[in-house]
C-alpha positions as CSV (number, residue, x, y, z in Angstrom):
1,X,-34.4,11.5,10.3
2,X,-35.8,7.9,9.5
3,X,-39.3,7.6,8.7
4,X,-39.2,4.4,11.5
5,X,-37.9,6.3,14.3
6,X,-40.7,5.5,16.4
7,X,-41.8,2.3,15.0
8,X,-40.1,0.0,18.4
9,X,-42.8,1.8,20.8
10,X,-45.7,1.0,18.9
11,X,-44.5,-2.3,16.8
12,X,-44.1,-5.9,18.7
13,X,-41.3,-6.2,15.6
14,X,-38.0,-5.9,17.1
15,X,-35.2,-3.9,14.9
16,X,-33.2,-5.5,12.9
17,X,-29.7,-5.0,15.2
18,X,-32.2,-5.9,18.5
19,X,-33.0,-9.0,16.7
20,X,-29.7,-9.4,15.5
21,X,-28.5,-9.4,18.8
22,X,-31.0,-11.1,20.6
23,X,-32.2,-8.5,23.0
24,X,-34.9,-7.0,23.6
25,X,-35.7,-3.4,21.7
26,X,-36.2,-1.0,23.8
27,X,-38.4,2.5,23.0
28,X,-35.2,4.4,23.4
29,X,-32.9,2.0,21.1
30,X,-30.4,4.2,19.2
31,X,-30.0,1.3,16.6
32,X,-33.8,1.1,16.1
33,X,-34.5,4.7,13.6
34,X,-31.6,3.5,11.1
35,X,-31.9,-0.5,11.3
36,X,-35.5,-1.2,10.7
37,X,-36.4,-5.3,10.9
38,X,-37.8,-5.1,6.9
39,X,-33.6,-5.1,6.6
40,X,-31.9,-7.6,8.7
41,X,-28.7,-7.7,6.1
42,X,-28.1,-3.8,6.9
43,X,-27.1,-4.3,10.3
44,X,-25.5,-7.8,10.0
45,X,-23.0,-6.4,7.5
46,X,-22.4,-3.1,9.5
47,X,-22.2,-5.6,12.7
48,X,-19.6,-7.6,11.0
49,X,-17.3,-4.5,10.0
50,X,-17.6,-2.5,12.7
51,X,-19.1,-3.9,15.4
52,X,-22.0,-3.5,17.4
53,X,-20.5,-1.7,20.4
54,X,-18.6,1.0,18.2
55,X,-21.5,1.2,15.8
56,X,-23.7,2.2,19.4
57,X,-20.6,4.7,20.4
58,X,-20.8,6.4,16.9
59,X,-24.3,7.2,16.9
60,X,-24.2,8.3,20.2
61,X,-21.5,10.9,19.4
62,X,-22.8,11.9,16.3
63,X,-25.3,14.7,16.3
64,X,-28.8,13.1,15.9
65,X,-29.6,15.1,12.6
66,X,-26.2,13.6,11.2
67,X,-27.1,10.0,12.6
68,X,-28.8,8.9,9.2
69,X,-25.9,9.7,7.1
70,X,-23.6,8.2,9.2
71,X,-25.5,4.6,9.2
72,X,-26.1,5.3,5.6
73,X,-22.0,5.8,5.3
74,X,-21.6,3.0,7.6
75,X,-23.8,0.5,5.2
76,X,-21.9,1.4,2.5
77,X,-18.8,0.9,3.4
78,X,-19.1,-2.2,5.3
79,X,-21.2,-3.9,2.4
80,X,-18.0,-2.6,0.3
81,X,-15.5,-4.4,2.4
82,X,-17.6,-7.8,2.5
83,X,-17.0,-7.4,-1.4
84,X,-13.7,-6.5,-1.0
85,X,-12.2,-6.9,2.2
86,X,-8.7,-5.2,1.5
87,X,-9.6,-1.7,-0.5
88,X,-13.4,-1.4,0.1
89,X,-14.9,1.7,-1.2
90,X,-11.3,2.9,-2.1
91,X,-11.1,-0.3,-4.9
92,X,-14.8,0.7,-6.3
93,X,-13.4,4.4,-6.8
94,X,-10.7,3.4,-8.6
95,X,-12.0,0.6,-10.4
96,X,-14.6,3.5,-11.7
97,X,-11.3,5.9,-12.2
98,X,-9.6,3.3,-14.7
99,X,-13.0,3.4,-16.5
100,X,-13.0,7.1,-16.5
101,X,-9.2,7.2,-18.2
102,X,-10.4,4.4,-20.5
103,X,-13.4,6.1,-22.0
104,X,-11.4,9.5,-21.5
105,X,-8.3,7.5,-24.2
106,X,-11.1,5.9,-26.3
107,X,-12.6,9.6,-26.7
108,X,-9.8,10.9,-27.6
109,X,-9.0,9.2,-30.2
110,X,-12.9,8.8,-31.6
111,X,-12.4,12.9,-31.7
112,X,-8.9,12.3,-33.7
113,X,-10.5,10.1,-36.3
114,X,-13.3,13.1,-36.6
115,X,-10.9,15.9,-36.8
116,X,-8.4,13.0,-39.8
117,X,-11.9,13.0,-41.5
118,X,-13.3,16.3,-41.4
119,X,-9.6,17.4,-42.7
120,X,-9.9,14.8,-45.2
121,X,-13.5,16.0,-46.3
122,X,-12.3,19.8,-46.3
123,X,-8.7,19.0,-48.5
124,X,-11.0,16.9,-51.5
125,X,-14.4,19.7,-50.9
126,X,-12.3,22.8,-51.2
127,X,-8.5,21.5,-52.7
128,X,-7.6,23.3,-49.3
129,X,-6.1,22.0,-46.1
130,X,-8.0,21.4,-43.4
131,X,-9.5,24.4,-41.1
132,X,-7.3,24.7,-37.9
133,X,-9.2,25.5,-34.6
134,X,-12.2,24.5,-35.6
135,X,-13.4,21.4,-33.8
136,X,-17.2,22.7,-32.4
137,X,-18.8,19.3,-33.9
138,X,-16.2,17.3,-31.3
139,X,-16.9,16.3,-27.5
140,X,-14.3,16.7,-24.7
141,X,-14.1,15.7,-21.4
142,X,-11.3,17.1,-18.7
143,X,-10.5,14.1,-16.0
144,X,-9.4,15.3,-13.2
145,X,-7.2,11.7,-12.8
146,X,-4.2,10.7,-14.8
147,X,-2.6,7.7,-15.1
148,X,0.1,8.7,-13.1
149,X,-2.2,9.7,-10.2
150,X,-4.3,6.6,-9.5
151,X,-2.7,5.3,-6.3
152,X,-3.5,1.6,-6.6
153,X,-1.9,1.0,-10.3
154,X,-3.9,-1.6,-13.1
155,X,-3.5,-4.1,-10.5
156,X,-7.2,-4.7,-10.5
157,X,-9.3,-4.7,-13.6
């Protein structure tokens, strides 16, 4: 639980969705453990995304020891879509899966050029071809996205 959960009852200090608001906080606030006043922004974004009311609703339907992570997902996501209003989260992920193909392709062919040189070291060393199945000096990396699976396409870089 938030280290602030009882802060309202023995603070003057408002939370920061009280404030917000312009009410008054109450000792029983369910905005005041997860908003504290040193972060006015958290709520004002969440506020703008989601709403007040169906921020209150939320919490009060969510278990208390899952409130934190919920406010926690609910910051996130709605600091996301004041970056990006139209993907959100979604456009980070797959702006970070495009990088993941592109150092994934850039990789790949860094480990080519080692396996053209170490076949080119081995043919002039020896005067034999190059040693097949043997590749323990290069790096690999599985990704578990292709191109063909990112739903959003190259249309943001």
């Amino acid at each position: 639980m938030a280290s602030s959960s009882s802060y309202s009852s023995s603070c003057n200090s408002p939370c920061a969705a009280c404030k917000f608001l312009r009410r008054k906080c109450m000792p029983d606030c369910v905005f005041a453990p997860y908003f504290p006043p040193e972060e006015p922004h958290k709520f004002a974004n969440v506020h703008k995304i989601f709403g007040a009311s169906n921020v209150s609703k939320l919490l009060n339907e969510v278990l208390p020891h899952q409130r934190e992570d919920a406010v926690n997902s609910l910051a996130y996501e709605a600091e996301a879509r004041i970056k990006d209003p139209v993907y959100g989260c979604v456009g980070a992920i797959s702006v970070l899966q495009r990088q993941v193909l592109r150092l994934q392709k850039e990789l790949d062919a860094t480990n080519a050029d080692l396996l053209r040189y170490a076949g080119a070291s081995c043919n002039r060393g020896t005067g034999r071809g190059s040693h097949h199945g043997q590749n323990s000096g290069l790096y690999s990396f599985s990704s578990p996205w292709s191109s063909s699976h990112d739903p959003y396409g190259d249309h943001r870089n």
